[in-house]
Structure formats: structure tokens, C-alpha cells
N, C-alpha and C positions, 0 to 999 in steps of 0.2 A: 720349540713346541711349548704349547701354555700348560705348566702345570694345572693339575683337576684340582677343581676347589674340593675342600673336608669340610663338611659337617659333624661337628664333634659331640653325639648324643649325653655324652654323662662324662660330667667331668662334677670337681668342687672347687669353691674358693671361699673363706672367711673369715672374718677378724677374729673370734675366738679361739680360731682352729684351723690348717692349713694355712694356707697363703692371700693375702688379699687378690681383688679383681685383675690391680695393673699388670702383677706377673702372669698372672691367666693372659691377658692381653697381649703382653710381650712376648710368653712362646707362644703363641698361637699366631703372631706375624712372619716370628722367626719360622716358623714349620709351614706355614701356606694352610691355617686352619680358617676357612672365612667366616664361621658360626659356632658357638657351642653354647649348649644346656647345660644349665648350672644346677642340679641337684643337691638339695638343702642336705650336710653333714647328719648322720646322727647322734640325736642327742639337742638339738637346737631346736628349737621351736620360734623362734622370732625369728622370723622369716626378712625382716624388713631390710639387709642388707641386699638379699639377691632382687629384692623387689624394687628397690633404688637403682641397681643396673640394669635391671630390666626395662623399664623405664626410661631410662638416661639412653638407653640402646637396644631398641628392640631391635632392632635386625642384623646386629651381632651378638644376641643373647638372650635365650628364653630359659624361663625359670619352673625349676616343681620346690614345691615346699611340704613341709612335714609338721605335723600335729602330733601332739602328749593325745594318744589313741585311747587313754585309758581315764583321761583329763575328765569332769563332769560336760564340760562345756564342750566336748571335741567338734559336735556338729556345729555348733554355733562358729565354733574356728576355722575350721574348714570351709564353712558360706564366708567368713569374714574375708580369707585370703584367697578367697576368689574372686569376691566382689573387686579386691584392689585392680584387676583385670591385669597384674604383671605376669599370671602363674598360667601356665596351659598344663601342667601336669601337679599332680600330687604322689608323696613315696610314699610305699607301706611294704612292710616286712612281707617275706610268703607266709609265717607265721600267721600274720593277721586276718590272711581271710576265712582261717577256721576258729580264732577269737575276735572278730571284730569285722565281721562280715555287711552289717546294718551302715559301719562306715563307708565301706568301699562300695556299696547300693547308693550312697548320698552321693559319692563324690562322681560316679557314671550317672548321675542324673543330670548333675551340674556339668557337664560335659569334658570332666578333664581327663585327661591321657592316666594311666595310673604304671609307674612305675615299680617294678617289685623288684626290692632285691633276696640275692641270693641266700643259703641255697635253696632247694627244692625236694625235698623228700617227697616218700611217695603222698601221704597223704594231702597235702600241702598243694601237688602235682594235680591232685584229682579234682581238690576242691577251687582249682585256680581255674583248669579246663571247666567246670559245672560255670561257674561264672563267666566266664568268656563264652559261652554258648549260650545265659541267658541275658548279656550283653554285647550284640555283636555288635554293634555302632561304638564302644570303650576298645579301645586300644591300652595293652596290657603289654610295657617294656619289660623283659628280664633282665637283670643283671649279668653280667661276667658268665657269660655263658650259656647259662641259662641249665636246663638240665634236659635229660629224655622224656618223651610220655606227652608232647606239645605240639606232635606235629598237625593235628584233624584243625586245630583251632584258626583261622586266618586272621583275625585279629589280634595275636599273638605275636609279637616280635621278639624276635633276642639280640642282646646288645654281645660285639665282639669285645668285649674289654677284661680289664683284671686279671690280663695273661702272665703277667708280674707276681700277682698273689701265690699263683702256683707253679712254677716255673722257671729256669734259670735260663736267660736269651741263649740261644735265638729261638728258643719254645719248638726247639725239633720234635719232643713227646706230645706236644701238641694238636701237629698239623692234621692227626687224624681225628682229633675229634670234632674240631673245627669244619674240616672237610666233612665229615659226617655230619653234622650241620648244616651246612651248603646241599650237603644233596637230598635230606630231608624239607628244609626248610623253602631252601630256593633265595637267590638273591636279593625277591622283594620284601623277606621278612628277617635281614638282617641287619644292622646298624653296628657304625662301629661308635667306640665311645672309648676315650684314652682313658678317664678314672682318675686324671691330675687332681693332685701333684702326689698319687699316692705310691707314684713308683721312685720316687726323692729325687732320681737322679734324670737331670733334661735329655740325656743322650739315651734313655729309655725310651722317655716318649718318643723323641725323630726316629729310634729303631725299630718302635712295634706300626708307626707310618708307614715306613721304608716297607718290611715287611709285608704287611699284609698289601699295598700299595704294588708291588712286585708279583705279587701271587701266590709267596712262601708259604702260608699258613694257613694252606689248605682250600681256597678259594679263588679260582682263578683271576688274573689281572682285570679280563676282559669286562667282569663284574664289577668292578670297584667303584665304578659311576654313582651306581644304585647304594651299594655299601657304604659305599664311604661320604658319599654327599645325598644321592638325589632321596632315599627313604627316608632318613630324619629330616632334610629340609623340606620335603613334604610334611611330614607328620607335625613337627615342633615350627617350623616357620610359614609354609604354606599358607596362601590366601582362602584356598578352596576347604583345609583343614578344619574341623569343629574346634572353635576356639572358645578356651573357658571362660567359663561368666556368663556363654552367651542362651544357654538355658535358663539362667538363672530368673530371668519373669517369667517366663512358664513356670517355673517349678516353683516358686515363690510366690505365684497368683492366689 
């Protein structure tokens, strides 16, 4: 039987911090990963390393990169690292969009995916939903779970990852909230994403695959298609997907 390809929505790699590319590359042979999004660290703002892989390999790697939010120049950074046309998505804290909200207006105009990580408090919760219903065309990644209070939005996805963060394998405490997920959310609005290499150890990563690949963690096997490949390779690789930059003469006109 052919194993199913993974699409790996949020992982990291980089010279100042984590691991470079090639071991990114390496497990993700070793494990049967055929694509993953590389999500810029925080804390980095020269984005120019994942923008070289991206580049050298688009279609085993698409990139979100991150801006100094509070920079004078943010906007001007933000159109710069789009324009490069390597990035389909950009991060920002949940934080940001109740201090920096005119950011995350620029960046759904230019057409990229916005990535948010966690966590999600209520207010944060409220004012993420108020935005994703006055941009329903932006696709709005959560992190590591994401939190309650998400479900009305369909542009809204949450990523399975960061089960490591909170949890000692095989995330038995887990499997219901996961599942609770699954049955609010629904298959099409979830994405798995490993969070390499932040779990240190490679035989985490092959176990939360195994896992959730099985049906362990609260969502059934028969789903895995959509989760585990076909939703982020629609969203981040997709031909049919709004690809960033490609507003950028409209909105620049």
C-alpha cells in the first residue's frame, strides 16, 4: 500500500537558531513528509534565509516570514517581503491584532495567509473572529491548537501541532480536546503541522505522525487525507490558492 503523502503546515529551520534546512530535509524524507511551511522563528526578522529555500524549492517549501511590528518602517517591510514572491503567508502574535491591527489590514490586502500563534485569550479570541468576518477571502492559521470561541468563522483554520509543549506522549490527556476540534471544526479546517525541531527528540516527531496518522488523537484515520496533506497543500502549495504578491498592483496602483 502507498503510504499518504504529509503536508507539514508549520515547522522551523535557521542558522541563528534551531536547525538549518538540510536536517529539515532529512527528517521529512526519513518520515514520508512531501512539503512543509517553514515559519519564520521569533525574534528574526531577516527573513532572507527561508526566502532562499523557498526559491531553490518551491514545491517542497513555502515560507511565512515575520516583521519588528512595532519597527517605524513595518509597512514598508512587510510590502518588501512580499514583493520577494517567496512568502504566501506572514506570523503575528494573537496579541497583535488588538495592538497592531492596521498591520494585519495591510498584510490581507496583499493577499497572504496570516498565521497566528498561540495562545488565545478571550479578548484576542474576539477580536481575531471581528477580523476574519471582515476578511473572508484571508485565511487565518492558528497555532498549536488553537483555542475555543472559532468555530462561526470558515476561514479560520487551526493547526494540530505543539502537542509536545503540553503533554508527555502519547498525549492520552489530549485526545479529547483534539476530538473536540474535529467535531466543531470539521476535517476541512484542520492542518497538521509538526513545530520541528522543537520537540528535540526525531522519534517525537515519527510518534505524533504515527499518531495522529492512526486515529489516536481524537480524529479519525479516515480523515487524515485532508489533515494531514490535502488542506495545507491546498492552502500553502495550491495552484488555485491566492498567492502572495499577487495583489500587490492592485493595491499599489
Amino acid at each position: 500500500m502507498v503510504a499518504m503523502p504529509i503536508t507539514d503546515a508549520y515547522a522551523h529551520c535557521g542558522l541563528r537558531k534551531y536547525k538549518p534546512v538540510e536536517d529539515l530535509d532529512a527528517v521529512m524524507d526519513r518520515h514520508g513528509v512531501a512539503r512543509t511551511v517553514i515559519a519564520e522563528h521569533l525574534g528574526e526578522y531577516d527573513n532572507s534565509y527561508i526566502e532562499s529555500i523557498v526559491k531553490k524549492r518551491p514545491d517542497r517549501f513555502a515560507g511565512v516570514f515575520l516583521v519588528d511590528l512595532d519597527a517605524p518602517a513595518a509597512v514598508d517591510d512587510i510590502t518588501r517581503w512580499t514583493k520577494t514572491g517567496a512568502f504566501r503567508g506572514i506570523r503575528f502574535t494573537s496579541a497583535s491584532v488588538l495592538t497592531h491591527r492596521r498591520l494585519w489590514e495591510w498584510s490581507a490586502q496583499l493577499g497572504l495567509h496570516l498565521v497566528v500563534s498561540a495562545p488565545f485569550p478571550a479578548a484576542e479570541t474576539a477580536a481575531i473572529n471581528a477580523f476574519a468576518a471582515d476578511h473572508p477571502r484571508t485565511t487565518l492559521q492558528l497555532t498549536h491548537l488553537g483555542g475555543p470561541g472559532f468555530e462561526k468563522r470558515p476561514n479560520i483554520v487551526v493547526q494540530i501541532s505543539g502537542m509536545h509543549k503540553e503533554a508527555q506522549m502519547p498525549y492520552s490527556g489530549l485526545e479529547k480536546r483534539i476530538g473536540a476540534l474535529y467535531d466543531t471544526l470539521g476535517p476541512r479546517r484542520l492542518v497538521y503541522g509538526s513545530n520541528f525541531p522543537v520537540m528535540v527528540e526525531e522519534k517525537i516527531y515519527a510518534a505524533e505522525i504515527e499518531l495522529l496518522r492512526t486515529g489516536k488523537l481524537g480524529i479519525p484515520a479516515r480523515e487524515m487525507g485532508d489533515v494531514m496533506n490535502g488542506n495545507a497543500e491546498r492552502l500553502w502549495f495550491g495552484k488555485s490558492s491566492v498567492r502572495a504578491g499577487s495583489l500587490l498592483g492592485a493595491v499599489l496602483a
